[in-house]
Every structure is written in structure tokens, then in C-alpha cells.
C-alpha positions in Angstrom: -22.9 4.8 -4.0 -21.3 2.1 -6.2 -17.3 2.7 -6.1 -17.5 4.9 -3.3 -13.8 6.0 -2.6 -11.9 6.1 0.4 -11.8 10.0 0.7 -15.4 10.1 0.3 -16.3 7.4 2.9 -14.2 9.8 4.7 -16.1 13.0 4.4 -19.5 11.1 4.9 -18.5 10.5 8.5 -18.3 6.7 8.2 -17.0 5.5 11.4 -13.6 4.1 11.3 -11.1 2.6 13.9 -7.3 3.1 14.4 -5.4 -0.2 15.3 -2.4 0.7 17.6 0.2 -1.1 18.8 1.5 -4.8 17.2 -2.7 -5.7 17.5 -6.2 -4.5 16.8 -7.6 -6.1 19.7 -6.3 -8.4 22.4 -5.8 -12.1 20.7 -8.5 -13.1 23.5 -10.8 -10.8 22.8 -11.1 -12.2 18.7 -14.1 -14.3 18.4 -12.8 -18.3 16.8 -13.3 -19.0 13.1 -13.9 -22.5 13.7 -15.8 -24.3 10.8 -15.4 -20.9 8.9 -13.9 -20.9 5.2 -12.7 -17.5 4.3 -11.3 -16.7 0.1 -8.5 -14.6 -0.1 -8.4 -13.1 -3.8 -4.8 -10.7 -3.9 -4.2 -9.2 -7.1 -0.7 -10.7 -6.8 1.9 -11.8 -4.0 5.3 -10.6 -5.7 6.3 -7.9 -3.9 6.6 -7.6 0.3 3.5 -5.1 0.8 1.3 -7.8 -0.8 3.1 -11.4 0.5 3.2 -9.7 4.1 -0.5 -8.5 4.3 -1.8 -11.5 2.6 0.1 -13.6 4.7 -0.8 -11.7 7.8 -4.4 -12.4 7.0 -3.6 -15.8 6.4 -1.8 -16.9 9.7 -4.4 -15.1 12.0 -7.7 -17.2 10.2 -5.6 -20.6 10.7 -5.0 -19.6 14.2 -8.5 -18.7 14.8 -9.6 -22.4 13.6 -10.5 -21.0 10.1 -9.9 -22.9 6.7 -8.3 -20.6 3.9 -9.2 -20.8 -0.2 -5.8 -18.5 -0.9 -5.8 -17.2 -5.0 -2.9 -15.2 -6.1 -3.7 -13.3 -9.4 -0.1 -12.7 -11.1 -1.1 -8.7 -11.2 -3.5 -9.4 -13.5 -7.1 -7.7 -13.4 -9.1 -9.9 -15.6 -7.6 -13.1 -13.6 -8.4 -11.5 -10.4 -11.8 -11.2 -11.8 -12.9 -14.8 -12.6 -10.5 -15.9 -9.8 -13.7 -13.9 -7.5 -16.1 -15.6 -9.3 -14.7 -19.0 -8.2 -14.3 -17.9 -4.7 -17.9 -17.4 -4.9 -19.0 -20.3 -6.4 -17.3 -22.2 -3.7 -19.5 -20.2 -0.9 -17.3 -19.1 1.6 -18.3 -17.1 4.9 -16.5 -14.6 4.0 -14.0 -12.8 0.9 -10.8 -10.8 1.8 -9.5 -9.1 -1.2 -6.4 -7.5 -1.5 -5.0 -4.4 -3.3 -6.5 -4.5 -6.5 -7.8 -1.7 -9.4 -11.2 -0.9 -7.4 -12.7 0.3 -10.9 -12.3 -2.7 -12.3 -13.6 -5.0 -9.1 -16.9 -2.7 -8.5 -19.3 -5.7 -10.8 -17.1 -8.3 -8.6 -17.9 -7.1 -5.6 -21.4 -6.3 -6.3 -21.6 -10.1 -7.3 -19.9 -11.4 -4.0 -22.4 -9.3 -2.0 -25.4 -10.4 -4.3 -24.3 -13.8 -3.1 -24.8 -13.2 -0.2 -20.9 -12.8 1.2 -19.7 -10.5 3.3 -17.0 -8.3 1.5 -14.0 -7.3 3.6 -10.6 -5.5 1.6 -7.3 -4.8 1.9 -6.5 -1.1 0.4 -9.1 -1.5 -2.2 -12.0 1.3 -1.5 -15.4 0.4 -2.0 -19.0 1.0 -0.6 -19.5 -3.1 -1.2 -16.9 -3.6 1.7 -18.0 -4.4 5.3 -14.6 -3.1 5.9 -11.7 -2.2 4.6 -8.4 -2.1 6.4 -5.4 0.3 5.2 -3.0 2.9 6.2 -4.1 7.1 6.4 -2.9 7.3 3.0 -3.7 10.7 3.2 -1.0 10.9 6.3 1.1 8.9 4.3 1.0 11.3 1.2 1.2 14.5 2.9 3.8 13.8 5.3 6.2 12.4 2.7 5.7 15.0 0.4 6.6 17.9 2.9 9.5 15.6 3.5 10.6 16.0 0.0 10.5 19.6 -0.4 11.8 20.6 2.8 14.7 18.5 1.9 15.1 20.1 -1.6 15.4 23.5 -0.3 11.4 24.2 -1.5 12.7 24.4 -5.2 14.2 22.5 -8.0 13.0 19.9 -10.5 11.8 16.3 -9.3 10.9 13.0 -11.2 7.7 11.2 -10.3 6.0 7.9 -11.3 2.6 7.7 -11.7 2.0 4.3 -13.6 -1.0 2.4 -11.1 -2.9 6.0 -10.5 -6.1 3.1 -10.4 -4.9 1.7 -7.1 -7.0 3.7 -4.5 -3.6 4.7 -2.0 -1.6 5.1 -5.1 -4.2 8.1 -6.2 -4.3 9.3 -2.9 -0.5 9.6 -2.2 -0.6 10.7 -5.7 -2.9 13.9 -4.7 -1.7 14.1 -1.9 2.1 15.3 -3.2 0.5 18.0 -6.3 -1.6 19.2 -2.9 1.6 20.1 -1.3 3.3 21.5 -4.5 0.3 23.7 -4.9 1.7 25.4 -2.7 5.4 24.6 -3.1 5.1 26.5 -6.9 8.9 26.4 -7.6 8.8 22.5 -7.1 8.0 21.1 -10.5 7.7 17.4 -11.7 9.6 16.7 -15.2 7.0 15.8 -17.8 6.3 13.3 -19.2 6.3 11.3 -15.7 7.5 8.1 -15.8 5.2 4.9 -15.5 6.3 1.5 -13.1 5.9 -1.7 -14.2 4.9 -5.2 -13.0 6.9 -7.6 -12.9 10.4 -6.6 -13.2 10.1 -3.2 -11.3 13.0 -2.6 -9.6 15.1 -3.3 -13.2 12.7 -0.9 -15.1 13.0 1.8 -12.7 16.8 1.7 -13.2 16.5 1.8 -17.0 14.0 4.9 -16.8 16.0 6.7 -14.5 19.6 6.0 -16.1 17.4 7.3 -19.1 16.3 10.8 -17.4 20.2 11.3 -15.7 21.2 11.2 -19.5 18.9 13.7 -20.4 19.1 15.9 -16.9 23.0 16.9 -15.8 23.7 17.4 -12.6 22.0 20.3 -10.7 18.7 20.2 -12.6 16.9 16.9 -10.3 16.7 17.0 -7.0 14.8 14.3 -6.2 12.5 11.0 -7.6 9.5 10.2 -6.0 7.5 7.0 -6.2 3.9 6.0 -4.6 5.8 2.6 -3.5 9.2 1.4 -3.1 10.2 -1.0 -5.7 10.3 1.5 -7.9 12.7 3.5 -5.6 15.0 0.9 -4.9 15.4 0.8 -8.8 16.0 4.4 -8.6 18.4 4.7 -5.9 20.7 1.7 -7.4 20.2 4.0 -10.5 21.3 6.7 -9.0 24.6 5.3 -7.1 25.8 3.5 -10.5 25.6 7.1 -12.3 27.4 8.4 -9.5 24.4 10.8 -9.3 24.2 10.9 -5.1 22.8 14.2 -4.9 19.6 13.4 -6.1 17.7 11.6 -3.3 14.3 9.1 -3.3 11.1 8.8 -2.0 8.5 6.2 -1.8 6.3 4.3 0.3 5.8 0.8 2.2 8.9 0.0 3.7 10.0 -3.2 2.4 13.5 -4.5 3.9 15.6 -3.7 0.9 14.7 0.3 1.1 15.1 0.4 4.8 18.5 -0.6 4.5 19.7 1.6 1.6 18.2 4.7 4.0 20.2 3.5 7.3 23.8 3.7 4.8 24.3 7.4 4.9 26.3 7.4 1.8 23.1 6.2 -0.2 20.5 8.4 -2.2 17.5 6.8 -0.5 16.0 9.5 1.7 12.8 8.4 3.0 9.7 6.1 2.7 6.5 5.6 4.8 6.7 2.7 5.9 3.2 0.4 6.9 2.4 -2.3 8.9 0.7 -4.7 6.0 1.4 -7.6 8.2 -0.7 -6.4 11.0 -3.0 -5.2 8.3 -3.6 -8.7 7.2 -4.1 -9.4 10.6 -7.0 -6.8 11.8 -8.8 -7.5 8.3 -9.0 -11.6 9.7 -10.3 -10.4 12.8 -12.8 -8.2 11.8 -13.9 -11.0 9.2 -14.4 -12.8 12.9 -16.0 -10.6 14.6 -18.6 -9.7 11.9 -19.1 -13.8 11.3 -19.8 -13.7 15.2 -22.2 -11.3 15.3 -20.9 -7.9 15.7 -22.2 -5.6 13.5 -21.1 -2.8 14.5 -17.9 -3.1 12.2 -15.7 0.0 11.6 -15.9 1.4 7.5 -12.7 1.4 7.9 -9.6 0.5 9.8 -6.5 2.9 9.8 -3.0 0.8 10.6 -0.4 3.2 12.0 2.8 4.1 9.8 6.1 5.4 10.1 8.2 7.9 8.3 11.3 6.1 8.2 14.3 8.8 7.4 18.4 8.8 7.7 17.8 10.2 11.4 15.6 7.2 12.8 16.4 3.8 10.0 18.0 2.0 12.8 15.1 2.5 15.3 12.7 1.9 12.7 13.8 -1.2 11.8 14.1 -2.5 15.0 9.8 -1.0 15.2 9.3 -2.6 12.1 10.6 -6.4 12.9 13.5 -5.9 10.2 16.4 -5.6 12.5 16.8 -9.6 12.7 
């Protein structure tokens, strides 16, 4: 069961929990961490997804009494790799990892769990996991994509990235939208699809779509569609400098900037699922102390809530999403 994904933990029946509300459990009810060390290991801490989760993780073990060994690995696998091997030698109670290429982590986990660690993750599926604590990227995927073709009339031509298909959400967002344009035939993606980078998204996603508006005249895009949102707020600026407005953008997260560009009517940003990674953070530090506790009667996994943020609900949803400061 090594590398056991998400969707199959899924269809095996593993019990899972849904956090509602702004908390997983009543800040009483979460057992203390005191004299506990917990590792974080994130893949990297650049863009708001990552910095909000890791740092919602990090604030709920310091107020639980917990120390924190915090690595950041620059988006870089094979640092994230012996950055875990550290974090082991230094035998804490516990390892949070964060968002990383599960593929490559399955020997690194193994290792952490051969230690004798308990193995909790953030959006990174794995059978080595005590838990893992996400969003229903399935949700996620399919509701966005009916968003996308119900707004393009079921028909036309529409650009997709596809560069991180390794990320367990990314894939399943990824499957997710050909799932619903299975069945949407006269909805096809441009080939060759374009592939995100790290760092420097937002101003490659501009390039590569200034790039495809050469190429495409007006009429023949309807609409760009990322599994994130840096990449969309590359695309929408894209968009609005080409004077290309009809074509509208997708994504998911729901970082600040994209939320914005969605409340202005006049702009091409049409929707993005937005999470909760703060509060994601958060339940992934209390399970860590509950489990430490003694309560082993952990969830697989923990679903965090979204919302679809569109032109109709922007100003509401940032007010839901603590962006409206």
C-alpha cells in the first residue's frame, strides 16, 4: 500500500472527518503539546497556500505549549528530501509535511515512520500518514470545472496548465476537469498545454499567455484554466494588457490578489475555489495533539470546507475568507 493515493484511501472506506466552521474542534477540547517538538518540512513557503497553512500549523503548536523545528525547502524535491532526514535525526514527536511531490517523498516517509515518528501531511497523500488534512479536491475540481463550461456556453476552445500533475490535488483537480469535458465533447483544451513555473509564476504565466493570444485571435479562447491561482493572476493581467477581456480564468486557492481581480467586474478573472489552508494548518497541529495524547482513533483524513468564490459572491467571500481587512 506504499503511495497509496488520496482517491484510493477514498474508495477503501478510510474514515475521514470534515472540519466546519473557523475550527476542527473547540480550542478546549485540543489536548496541550507541552514538552512536545513537532518538524514541519514544506516543500516551500513562497506563495499564500503554502505560508498560510504552514503558518497555521505553526501558531496552533506554540499555543498548545509545543516547540517547532520549521524547514522551508525553496520548491525543491531533493532538498525537501534530506531536509526530512534531518528532522529525523533530531527525533521529534511528530513530522508535519506540507504539499510536496508524494512520489518522490514515499522512501522519506517510510524512513520517518521506521523511526519510529508519527507522519501527519498537509495535501500530500500517502498510506505512511496518520493523517492527512486537505480540501475535497474532488469538490474542488468538479465544481469549478462545471463552472467553466456553463460559463462558456458548453463549447469553444480553452487553455490549461498542467505543469505539477505530481502534486496529489493538482492531479485530482486535473481529472477532475477532462471528467467533466468527457462529457462536455465540444469543449477542447489547446495542445500543447502550457506548464507553470516556480518561482516567478505569476510573470511566466503572462509571457505564455501573451504567447497563445498571438497565436489565437479573438473568438477562438474562451477561457484559461489553472489547478492554482498564481498562474491565473498571470493570466488575467495577461489578458487585460492584450485587451483580450472576453476570455475569462479559472484556478484554485483563493489567495488575496485573485479575490480581488474577481470582485472588479470589468476584470477577466471569473472564478477560483478558494480553501481554508490556514485552518488547514491548524486541524493538522491538533490532530498531531490528539494522536501524541493518546487518541488513536485519528481520521485518514480530514476534509477543510471551500468556497467557490465567483463575480456574484467576491465581496461576501472575502469577508468569509478574512480578506476584507
Amino acid at each position: 500500500m506504499v503511495g497509496l493515493s488520496l482517491t484510493r484511501v477514498a474508495m477503501l472506506g478510510v474514515a475521514f472527518a470534515l472540519v466546519a466552521g473557523n475550527s476542527a474542534f473547540a480550542d478546549g477540547d485540543v489536548p496541550s503539546l507541552k514538552g512536545k517538538t513537532i518538524g514541519i518540512t514544506s516543500i516551500g513557503n513562497e506563495h499564500y497556500w503554502n505560508i498560510k497553512a504552514y503558518q497555521g500549523a505553526v501558531d496552533e503548536i506554540k499555543r498548545l505549549g509545543g516547540e517547532v523545528i520549521g524547514l522551508d525547502a525553496g520548491y525543491v524535491d531533493a532538498k525537501q528530501i534530506a531536509q526530512i532526514q534531518t528532522l529525523i535525526a533530531q527525533k521529534p514527536d511528530a513530522i508535519i509535511e506540507e504539499l510536496g511531490t508524494a512520489a518522490a517523498l514515499q522512501p522519506s516517509f517510510k524512513k520517518i515512520v521506521d523511526a519510529g515518528i508519527p507522519l501527519f501531511t498537509l495535501d500530500t497523500g500517502t498510506s505512511y500518514a496518520v493523517n492527512t488534512v486537505t480540501s475535497d479536491n474532488w469538490k474542488i475540481g468538479e465544481e469549478l470545472a462545471l463552472k467553466l463550461v456553463s460559463d462558456i456556453g458548453y463549447e469553444g476552445n480553452i487553455v490549461v496548465f498542467n505543469g505539477f500533475y505530481s502534486v496529489t490535488p493538482v492531479a485530482i483537480r486535473y481529472d477532475q476537469l477532462q471528467s467533466v469535458l468527457k462529457y462536455n465533447p465540444n469543449v477542447k483544451i489547446i495542445q500543447p498545454e502550457l506548464k507553470e513555473v516556480i518561482p516567478n509564476t505569476v510573470q511566466d504565466a503572462q509571457t505564455q499567455i501573451t504567447e497563445i493570444l498571438n497565436k489565437y485571435p479573438k473568438g477562438e479562447i474562451k477561457a484559461i484554466w489553472s489547478a492554482w491561482d498564481v498562474p491565473q493572476v498571470g493570466a488575467t493581467q495577461a489578458l487585460v494588457a492584450a485587451g483580450r477581456t472576453e476570455i475569462k480564468t479559472y484556478g484554485v486557492d483563493g489567495s488575496p490578489d485573485i479575490v480581488s481581480l474577481i470582485k472588479e467586474p470589468a476584470q477577466p478573472a471569473a472564478a477560483v475555489a478558494a480553501q481554508q489552508p490556514y485552518l488547514i494548518g491548524k486541524a493538522a497541529a491538533d490532530n498531531v495533539a490528539r494522536y501524541l495524547a493518546g487518541d488513536k482513533n485519528i481520521p485518514k483524513i480530514t476534509y477543510v470546507p471551500h468556497l467557490l468564490v465567483t463575480k456574484e459572491n467576491a465581496a461576501e467571500a472575502q469577508a468569509q475568507l478574512g480578506q476584507d481587512k
